[in-house]
C-alpha positions, 0 to 999 in steps of 0.5 A: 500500500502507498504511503505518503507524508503530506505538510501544511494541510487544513484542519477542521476541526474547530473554528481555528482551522489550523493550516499547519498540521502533517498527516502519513497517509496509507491509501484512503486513511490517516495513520499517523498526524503531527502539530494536531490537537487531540480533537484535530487528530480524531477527525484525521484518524476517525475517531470520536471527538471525546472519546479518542479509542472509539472509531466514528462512523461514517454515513457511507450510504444514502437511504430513505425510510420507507416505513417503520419496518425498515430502510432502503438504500438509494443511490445518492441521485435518488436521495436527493430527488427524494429530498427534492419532493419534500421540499417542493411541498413545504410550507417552511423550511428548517435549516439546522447545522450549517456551521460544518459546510463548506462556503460554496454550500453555503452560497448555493444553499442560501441561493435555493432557499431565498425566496423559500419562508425559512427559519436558520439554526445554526449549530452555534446559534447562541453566539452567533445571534449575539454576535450578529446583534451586538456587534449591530449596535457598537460594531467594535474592532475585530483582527486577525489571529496571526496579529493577535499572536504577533502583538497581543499583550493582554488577552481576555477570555470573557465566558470563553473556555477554548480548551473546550472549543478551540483547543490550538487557539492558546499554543498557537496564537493566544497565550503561549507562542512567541510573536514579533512583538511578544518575543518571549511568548507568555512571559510577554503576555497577561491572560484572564479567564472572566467567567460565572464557573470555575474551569481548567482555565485557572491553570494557564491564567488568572481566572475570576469567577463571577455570580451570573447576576453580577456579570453585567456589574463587573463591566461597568465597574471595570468601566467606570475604574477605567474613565477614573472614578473610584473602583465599587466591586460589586458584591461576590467579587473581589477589589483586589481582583478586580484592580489587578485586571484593571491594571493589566489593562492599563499598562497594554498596547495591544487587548483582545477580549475572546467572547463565549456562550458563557454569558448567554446561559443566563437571562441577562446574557445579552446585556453582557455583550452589549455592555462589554461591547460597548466598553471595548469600543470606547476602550479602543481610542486609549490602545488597540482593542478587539473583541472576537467571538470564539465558534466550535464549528469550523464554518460558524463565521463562514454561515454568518459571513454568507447569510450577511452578505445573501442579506439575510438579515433584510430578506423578510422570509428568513429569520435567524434563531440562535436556540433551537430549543425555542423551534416550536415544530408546527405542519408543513415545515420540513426539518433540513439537517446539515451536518450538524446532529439535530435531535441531539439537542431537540427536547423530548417535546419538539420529538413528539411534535416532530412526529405528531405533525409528521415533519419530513426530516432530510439529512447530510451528513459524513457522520452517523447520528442520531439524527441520521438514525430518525431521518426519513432521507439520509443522503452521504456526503463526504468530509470536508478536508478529507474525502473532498475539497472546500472552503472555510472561513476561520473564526477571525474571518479569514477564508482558507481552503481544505484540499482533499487528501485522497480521490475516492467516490464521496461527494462535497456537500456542494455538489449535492445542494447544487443538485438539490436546487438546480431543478427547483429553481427551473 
């Protein structure tokens, strides 16, 4: 069997999307990775994301389900066609995942469904409505990783825990790498981790914990300490915490606050963001100062920077909904899961109402999920990166391309939306 070493490929796994990872190749597989974290190296090498001695399964064919007896295979031409025929009756149109599709999908996607009444989910709903809405009001600085490695001198991580989201975002730009002007790496840099929990974060940097109703008053007491006037810590936190992170920002040139969902698993989330958004603007006429959202998917920034530019946000048959748990399943709509593991998160509930109403349920996906197990249509595609080739966009906005590693016979997401809407726009 050939064996072949191939450098500076694309990982997608998270919204990072390293550009630096080595992989041994033998035949039509990943035997062997170098510069990869542990989730890059399972999506190389097939494995589970958290449980890395489990092999993940692949969707390798296309199916339907005809009744409750039973599947039938279909070719991945008639899986489409069938999809196709749900869509034609549907009165709305469910699009969840999205955030694990390539751009081109995307546009193709967005395309077919624009004059389609259409309810958008995205696998990283939460941050990316916030983000959408917050960044709407104060439109505060954003910068690329690489100058965040290059100049950043202070770097926040509000409700964020990358860790858990973004594993490389800390050795490779954050905190730990050398750049031009933080030549000794963490030694030149100052790292807070602000959050309403105590994660493993504490173990690379300072980390405050704050009560989840006083998170909005942390900022306007940092706020307020800034314009001069005397530092109130508000009740539950520390003023000696709270000056020193004070005068770590005082003393920067260059800050960048990373923002997570953790904010936005309280009632006052919003209010958070907006207040800390607002801040980091008027922050940004002392040094330069960015706030930047931090996305698991690896295309969460490329659904959002294509939904913007489709105008989305203007086109009044769609409407962009940050929790699916708020998705109230009603008759006539049809439930399109893109890469992403719908009733893995549906309640017990909007699954009863899925069936009650008898909502078609259409899937793409490169993996077998739960929602690929309830599906009506499954049709295979390949994984991006991988099987097939395809661009995303990175959690800073930067777009990079994901070449495919070998030739076999999976199809890109692409080529099956384009298939899938070709037809219904003649």
């Amino acid at each position: 069997m050939t064996r072949k070493t191939l450098t500076s490929l694309v990982c997608c796994g998270c919204s990072c999307l390293c550009d630096d990872i080595d992989a041994v190749i033998e035949g039509d597989r990943v035997v062997e990775t170098a510069n990869a974290c542990r989730w890059g190296a399972a999506r190389f090498l097939g494995l589970k994301k958290f449980s890395h001695a489990l092999p993940r399964a692949r969707c390798r064919s296309s199916r339907r389900r005809p009744d409750s007896r039973g599947r039938h295979d279909l070719s991945l031409a008639e899986a489409v066609s069938a999809c196709r025929d749900h869509l034609f009756f549907a009165r709305r149109v469910v699009a969840y995942g999205l955030g694990q599709m390539s751009l081109d999908a995307l546009q193709l996607l967005m395309e077919g469904l624009r004059d389609w009444e259409t309810l958008w989910i995205p696998s990283d709903g939460p941050l990316l409505q916030a983000f959408v809405e917050t960044y709407g009001r104060h439109a505060p600085a954003l910068t690329s990783l690489e100058c965040v490695r290059n100049h950043a001198d202070v770097v926040i991580f509000w409700g964020a825990n990358p860790l858990r989201s973004t594993p490389r975002l800390l050795s490779r730009y954050a905190l730990f790498p050398r750049g031009r002007f933080t030549e000794r790496g963490a030694e030149d840099r100052k790292a807070w981790t602000v959050d309403i929990q105590t994660t493993e974060m504490g173990r690379v940097t300072e980390l405050m914990t704050i009560p989840p109703d006083r998170e909005k008053d942390c900022v306007r007491a940092l706020r307020r300490a800034h314009a001069g006037l005397p530092l109130e810590a508000p009740a539950g936190l520390s003023a000696k915490t709270l000056s020193m992170l004070l005068k770590d920002m005082e003393a920067s040139r260059y800050r960048v606050f990373f923002f997570g969902r953790g904010p936005l698993y309280h009632a006052g989330g919003e209010a958070v963001l907006d207040e800390l958004a607002s801040w980091v603007t008027e922050l940004g006429a002392f040094a330069p100062t960015f706030l930047m959202p931090l996305p698991g998917d690896f295309n969460s920034m490329g659904f959002l920077q294509v939904f913007l530019s489709c105008g989305g946000l203007a086109n009044p048959l769609w409407r962009l909904q940050g929790d699916v748990h708020r998705w109230e399943p009603r008759a006539g709509d049809v439930l399109l899961a893109l890469s992403g593991d719908c009733f893995w998160f549906l309640t017990d509930d909007q699954k009863r109402a899925v069936r009650k109403h008898r909502i078609p349920v259409l899937a793409l996906s490169a993996h077998e999920t739960m929602t690929t197990a309830e599906a009506d249509v499954v049709a295979a595609v390949g994984l991006q990166g991988l099987d097939v080739s395809g661009r995303a966009t990175r959690l800073d906005g930067i777009s990079l391309f994901a070449e495919n590693l070998w030739n076999g016979e999976a199809v890109s997401d692409e080529a099956v939306v384009r298939d899938l809407f070709e037809p219904l726009r003649a």
